[in-house]
One Martini backbone bead per residue (centre of mass of N, CA, C, O) as a GRO file, in nm:
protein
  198
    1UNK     BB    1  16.155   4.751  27.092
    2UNK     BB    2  16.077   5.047  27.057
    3UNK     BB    3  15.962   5.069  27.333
    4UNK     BB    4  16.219   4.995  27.495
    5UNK     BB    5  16.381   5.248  27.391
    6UNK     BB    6  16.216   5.476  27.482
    7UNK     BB    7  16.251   5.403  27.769
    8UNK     BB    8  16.572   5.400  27.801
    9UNK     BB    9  16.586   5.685  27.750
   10UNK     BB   10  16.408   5.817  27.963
   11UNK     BB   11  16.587   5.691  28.181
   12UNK     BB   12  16.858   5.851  28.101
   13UNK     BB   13  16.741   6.148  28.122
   14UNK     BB   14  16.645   6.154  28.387
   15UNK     BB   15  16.940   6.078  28.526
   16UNK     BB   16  17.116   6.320  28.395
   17UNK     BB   17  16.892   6.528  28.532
   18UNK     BB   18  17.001   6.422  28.819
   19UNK     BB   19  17.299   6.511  28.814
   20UNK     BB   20  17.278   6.783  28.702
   21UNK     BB   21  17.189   6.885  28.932
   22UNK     BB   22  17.367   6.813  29.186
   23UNK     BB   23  17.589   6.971  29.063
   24UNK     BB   24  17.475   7.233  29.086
   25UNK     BB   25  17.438   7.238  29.383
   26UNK     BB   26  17.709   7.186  29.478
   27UNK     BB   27  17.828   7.445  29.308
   28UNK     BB   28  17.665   7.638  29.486
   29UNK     BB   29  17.803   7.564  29.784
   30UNK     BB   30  17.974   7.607  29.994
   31UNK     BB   31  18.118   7.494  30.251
   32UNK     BB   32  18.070   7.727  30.482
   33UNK     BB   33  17.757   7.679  30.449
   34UNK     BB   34  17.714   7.415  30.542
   35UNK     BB   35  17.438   7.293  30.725
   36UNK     BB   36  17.269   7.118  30.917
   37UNK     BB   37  16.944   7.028  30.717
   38UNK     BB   38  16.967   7.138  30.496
   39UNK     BB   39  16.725   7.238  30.227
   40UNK     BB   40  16.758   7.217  29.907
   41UNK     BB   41  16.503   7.259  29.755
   42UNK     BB   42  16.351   7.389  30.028
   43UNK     BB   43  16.465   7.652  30.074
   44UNK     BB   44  16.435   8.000  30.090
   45UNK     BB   45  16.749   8.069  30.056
   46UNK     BB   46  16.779   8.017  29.722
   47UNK     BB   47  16.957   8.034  29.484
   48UNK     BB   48  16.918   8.090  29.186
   49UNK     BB   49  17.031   7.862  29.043
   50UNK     BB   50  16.851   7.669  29.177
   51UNK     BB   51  16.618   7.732  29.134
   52UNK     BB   52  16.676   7.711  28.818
   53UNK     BB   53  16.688   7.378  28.865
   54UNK     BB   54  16.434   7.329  28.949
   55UNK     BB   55  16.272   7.419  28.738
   56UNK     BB   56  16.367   7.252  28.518
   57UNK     BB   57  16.340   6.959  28.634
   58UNK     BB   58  16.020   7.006  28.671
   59UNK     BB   59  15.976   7.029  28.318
   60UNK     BB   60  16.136   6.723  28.237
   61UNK     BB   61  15.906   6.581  28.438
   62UNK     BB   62  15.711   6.647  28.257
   63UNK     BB   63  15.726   6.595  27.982
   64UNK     BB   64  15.786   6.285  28.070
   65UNK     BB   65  15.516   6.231  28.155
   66UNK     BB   66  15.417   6.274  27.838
   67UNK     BB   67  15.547   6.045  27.755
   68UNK     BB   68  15.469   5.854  27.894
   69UNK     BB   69  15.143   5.874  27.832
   70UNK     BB   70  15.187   5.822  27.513
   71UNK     BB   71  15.332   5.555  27.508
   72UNK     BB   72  15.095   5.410  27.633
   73UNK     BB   73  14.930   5.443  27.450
   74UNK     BB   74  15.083   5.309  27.165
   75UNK     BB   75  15.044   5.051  27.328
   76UNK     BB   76  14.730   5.024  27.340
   77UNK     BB   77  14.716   5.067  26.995
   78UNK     BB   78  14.940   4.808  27.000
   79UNK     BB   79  14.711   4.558  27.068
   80UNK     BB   80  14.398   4.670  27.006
   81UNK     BB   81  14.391   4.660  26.701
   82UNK     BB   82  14.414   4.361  26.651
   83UNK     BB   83  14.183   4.272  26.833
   84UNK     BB   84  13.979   4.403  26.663
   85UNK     BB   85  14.008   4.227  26.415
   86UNK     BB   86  13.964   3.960  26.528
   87UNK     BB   87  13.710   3.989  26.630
   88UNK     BB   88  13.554   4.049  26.384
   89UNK     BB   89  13.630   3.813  26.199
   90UNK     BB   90  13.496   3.613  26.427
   91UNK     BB   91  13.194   3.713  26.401
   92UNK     BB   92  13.144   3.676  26.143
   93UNK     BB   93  13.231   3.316  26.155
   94UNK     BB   94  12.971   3.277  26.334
   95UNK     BB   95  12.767   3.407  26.205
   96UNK     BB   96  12.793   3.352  25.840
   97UNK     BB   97  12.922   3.629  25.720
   98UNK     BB   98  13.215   3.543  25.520
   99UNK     BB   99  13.139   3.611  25.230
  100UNK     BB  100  13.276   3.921  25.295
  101UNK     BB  101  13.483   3.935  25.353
  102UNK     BB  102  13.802   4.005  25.432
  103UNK     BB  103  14.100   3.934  25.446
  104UNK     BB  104  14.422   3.936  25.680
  105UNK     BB  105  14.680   4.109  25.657
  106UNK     BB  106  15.003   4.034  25.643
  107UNK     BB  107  15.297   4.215  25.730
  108UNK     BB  108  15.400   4.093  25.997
  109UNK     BB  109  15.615   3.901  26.209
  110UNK     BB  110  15.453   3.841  26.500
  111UNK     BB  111  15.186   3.761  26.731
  112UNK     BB  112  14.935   3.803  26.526
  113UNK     BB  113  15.040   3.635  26.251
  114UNK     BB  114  14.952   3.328  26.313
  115UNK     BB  115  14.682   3.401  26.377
  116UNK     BB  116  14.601   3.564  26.082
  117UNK     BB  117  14.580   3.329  25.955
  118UNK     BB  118  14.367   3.126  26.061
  119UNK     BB  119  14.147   3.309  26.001
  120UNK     BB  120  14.229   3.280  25.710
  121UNK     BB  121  14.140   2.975  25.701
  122UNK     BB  122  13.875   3.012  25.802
  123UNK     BB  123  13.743   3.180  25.615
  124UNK     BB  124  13.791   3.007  25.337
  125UNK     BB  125  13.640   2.804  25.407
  126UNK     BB  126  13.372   2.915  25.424
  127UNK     BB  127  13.337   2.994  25.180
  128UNK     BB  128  13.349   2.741  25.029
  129UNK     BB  129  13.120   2.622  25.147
  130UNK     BB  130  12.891   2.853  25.082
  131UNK     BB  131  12.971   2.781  24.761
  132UNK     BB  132  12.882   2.469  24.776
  133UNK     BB  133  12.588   2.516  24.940
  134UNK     BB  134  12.452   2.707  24.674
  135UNK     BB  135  12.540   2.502  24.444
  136UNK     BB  136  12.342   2.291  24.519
  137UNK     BB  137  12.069   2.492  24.579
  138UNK     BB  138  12.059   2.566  24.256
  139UNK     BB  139  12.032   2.291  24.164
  140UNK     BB  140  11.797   2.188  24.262
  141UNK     BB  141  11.599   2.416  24.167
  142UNK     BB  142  11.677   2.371  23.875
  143UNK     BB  143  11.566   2.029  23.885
  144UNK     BB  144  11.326   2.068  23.973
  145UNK     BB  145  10.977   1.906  23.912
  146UNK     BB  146  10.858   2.122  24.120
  147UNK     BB  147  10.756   2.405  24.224
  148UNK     BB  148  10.950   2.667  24.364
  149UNK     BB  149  10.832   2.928  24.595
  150UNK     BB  150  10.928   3.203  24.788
  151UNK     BB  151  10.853   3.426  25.052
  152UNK     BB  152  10.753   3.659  25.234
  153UNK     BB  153  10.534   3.774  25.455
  154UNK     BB  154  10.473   4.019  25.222
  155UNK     BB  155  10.518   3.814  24.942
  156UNK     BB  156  10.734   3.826  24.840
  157UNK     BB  157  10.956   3.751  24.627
  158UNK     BB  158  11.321   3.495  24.631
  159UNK     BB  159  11.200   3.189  24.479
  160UNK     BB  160  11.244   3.083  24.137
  161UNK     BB  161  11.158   2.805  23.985
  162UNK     BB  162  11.119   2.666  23.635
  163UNK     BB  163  10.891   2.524  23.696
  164UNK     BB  164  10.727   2.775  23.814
  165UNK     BB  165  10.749   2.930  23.536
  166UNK     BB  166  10.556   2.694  23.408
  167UNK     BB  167  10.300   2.711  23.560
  168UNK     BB  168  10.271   3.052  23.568
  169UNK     BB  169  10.403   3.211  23.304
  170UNK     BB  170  10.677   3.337  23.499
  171UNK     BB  171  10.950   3.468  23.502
  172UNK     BB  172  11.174   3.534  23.718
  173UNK     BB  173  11.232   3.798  23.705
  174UNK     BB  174  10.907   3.860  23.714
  175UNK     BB  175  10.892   3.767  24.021
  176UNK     BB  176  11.142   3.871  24.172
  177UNK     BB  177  10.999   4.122  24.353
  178UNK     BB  178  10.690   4.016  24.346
  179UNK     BB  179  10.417   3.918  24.490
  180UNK     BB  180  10.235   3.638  24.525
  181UNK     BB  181   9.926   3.724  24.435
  182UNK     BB  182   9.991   3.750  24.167
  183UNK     BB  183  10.016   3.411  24.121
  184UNK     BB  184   9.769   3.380  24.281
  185UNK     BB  185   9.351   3.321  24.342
  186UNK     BB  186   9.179   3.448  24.600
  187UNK     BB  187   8.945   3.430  24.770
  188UNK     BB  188   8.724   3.687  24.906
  189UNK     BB  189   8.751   3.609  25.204
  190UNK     BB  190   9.064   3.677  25.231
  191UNK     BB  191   9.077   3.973  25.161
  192UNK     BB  192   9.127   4.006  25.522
  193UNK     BB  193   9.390   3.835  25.605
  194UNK     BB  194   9.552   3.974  25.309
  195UNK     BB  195   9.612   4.273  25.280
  196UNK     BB  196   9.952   4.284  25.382
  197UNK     BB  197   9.997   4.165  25.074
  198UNK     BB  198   9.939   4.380  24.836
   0.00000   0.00000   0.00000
């Protein structure tokens, strides 16, 4: 509406500088100099008053110019910067990391404020379902009665649970982020296939 607003005023003010244009050259021509052909804008033989009112209309059509072109960016930085909002959002969602996202402030009623609640829906539901799914392996990995523990390539330990506490006689906290070699006592022929695990 905003928009709307602003480009009838400047297409007013067009309007407005081409009457007083208009009036200008009218009231600058005598009658009796009128003759077939002559050419108002572009004639060598220019009064002075047309002179300066062709300046000024030049100026006020750049001017337009520069306000159209403004104008236009605002016009795609409020469509761009929604969709670009959307966009991170569901890619979150997709990606299923979701459970950092923030959910989308929804400020004004406008076309993507459905959108935007919706998202907040999909957000939110992903979220529970990761704390749900979340909660469940840790209730398993805490109830399991065999050792359970998880490490990356380089040997890193990710996951110990309490069984595996009892079996090695390392609490999680002292095994989390210490090598599985710390844990485990490898025949001496093996320590050329896991160097890089040292």
């Amino acid at each position: 509406l905003i928009v709307a607003a602003i480009v009838l005023f400047m297409l007013c003010q067009f309007i407005a500088m081409s009457g007083q244009l208009a009036l200008i050259g009218a009231a600058s021509i005598e009658p009796d100099e009128f003759r077939p052909g002559f050419d108002f804008l572009g004639d060598h033989e220019m009064l002075p008053i047309v002179h300066e009112a062709k300046r000024l209309v030049t100026l006020r059509i750049l001017v337009f110019i520069f306000f159209v072109l403004q104008l236009m960016q605002q016009i795609k930085q409020m469509i761009k910067k929604p969709i670009d909002t959307m966009r991170e959002k569901l890619t979150m969602l997709v990606s299923g990391t979701a459970a950092g996202a923030s959910t989308i402030d929804v400020l004004t009623n406008d076309e993507f404020a459905s959108v935007f609640r919706e998202i907040n829906v999909l957000l939110e539901r992903q979220r529970g379902e990761l704390k749900c799914s979340t909660l469940r392996l840790e209730a398993i990995l805490d109830q399991a009665a065999d050792p359970i523990v998880s490490f990356t390539e380089s040997g890193e330990i990710m996951v110990f649970n309490p069984a595996a506490e009892a079996f090695f006689g390392y609490s999680r906290d002292e095994a989390i982020g210490s090598s599985i070699l710390r844990m485990i006592e490898l025949p001496p022929e093996s320590g050329a296939l896991c160097g890089d695990c040292a």
